[in-house]
C-alpha positions as CSV (number, residue, x, y, z in Angstrom):
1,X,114.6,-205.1,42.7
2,X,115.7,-201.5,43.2
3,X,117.2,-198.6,41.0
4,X,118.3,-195.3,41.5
5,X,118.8,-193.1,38.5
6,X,122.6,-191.9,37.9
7,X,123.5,-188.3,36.9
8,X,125.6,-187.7,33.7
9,X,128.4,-186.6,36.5
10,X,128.2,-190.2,38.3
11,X,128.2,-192.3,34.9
12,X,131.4,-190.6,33.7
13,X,133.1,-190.8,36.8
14,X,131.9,-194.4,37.2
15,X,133.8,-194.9,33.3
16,X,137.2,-193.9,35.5
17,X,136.6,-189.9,34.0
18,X,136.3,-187.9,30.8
19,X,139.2,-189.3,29.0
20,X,138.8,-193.1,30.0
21,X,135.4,-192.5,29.2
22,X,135.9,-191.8,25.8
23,X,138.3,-194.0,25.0
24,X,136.4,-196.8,26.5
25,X,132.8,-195.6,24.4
26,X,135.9,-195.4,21.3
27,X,135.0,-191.2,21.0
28,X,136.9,-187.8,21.5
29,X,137.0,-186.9,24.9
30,X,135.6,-183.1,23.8
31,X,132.1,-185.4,23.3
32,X,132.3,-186.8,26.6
33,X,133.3,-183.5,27.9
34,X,130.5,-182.2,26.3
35,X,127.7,-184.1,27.9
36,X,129.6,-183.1,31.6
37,X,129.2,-179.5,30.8
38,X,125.6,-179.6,29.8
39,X,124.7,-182.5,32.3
40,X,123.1,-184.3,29.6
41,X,124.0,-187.6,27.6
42,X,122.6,-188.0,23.9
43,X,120.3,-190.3,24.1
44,X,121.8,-192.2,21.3
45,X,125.2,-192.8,23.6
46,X,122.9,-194.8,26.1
47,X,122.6,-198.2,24.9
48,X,126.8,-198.3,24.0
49,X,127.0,-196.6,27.8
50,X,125.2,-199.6,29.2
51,X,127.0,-202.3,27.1
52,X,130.5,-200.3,28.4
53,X,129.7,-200.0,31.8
54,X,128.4,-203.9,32.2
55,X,131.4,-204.7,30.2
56,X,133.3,-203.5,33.4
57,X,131.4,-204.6,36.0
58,X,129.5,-201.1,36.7
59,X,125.8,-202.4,37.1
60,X,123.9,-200.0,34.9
61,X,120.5,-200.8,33.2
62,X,118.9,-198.6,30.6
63,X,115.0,-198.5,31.5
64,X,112.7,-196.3,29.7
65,X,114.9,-194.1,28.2
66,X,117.3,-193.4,31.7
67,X,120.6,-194.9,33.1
68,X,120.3,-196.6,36.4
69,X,121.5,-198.3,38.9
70,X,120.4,-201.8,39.2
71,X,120.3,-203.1,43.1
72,X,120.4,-205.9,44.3
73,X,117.6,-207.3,47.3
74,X,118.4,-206.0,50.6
75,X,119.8,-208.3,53.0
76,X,117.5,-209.5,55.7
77,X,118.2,-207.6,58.8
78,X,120.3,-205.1,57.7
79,X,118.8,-201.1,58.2
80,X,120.1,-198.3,59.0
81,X,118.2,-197.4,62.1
């Protein structure tokens, strides 16, 4: 299995943008504007982030302490050479 860690930027956008964000995490959209400004999510806000973004299909793990994006196996033959 393979992950690749998501910036605060992609995770927002990935929750349709600041104000579906927030409404889908059930907080003001200042908080999740917040977190795009500084580039950084409370760590708090993870675990419901996770829970939210599985909830709608967006394959996101929380491992040690970081967002990412869970892949699945590569397909047997396909490269990009």
């Amino acid at each position: 299995m393979k992950y690749e860690i998501v910036t605060t930027h992609k995770i927002i956008d990935l929750l349709g943008g600041v104000r579906p964000a927030a409404k889908k995490l059930d907080c003001g959209p200042a908080t999740v504007a917040n977190w795009k400004k500084k580039s950084k999510i409370p760590r708090w806000w993870l675990l419901p982030i996770e829970t939210v973004a599985n909830e709608n299909g967006i394959p996101l793990k929380l491992i040690e302490g970081a967002l990412v994006f869970q892949e699945g196996p590569k397909k047997s033959g396909s490269s990009l050479a």
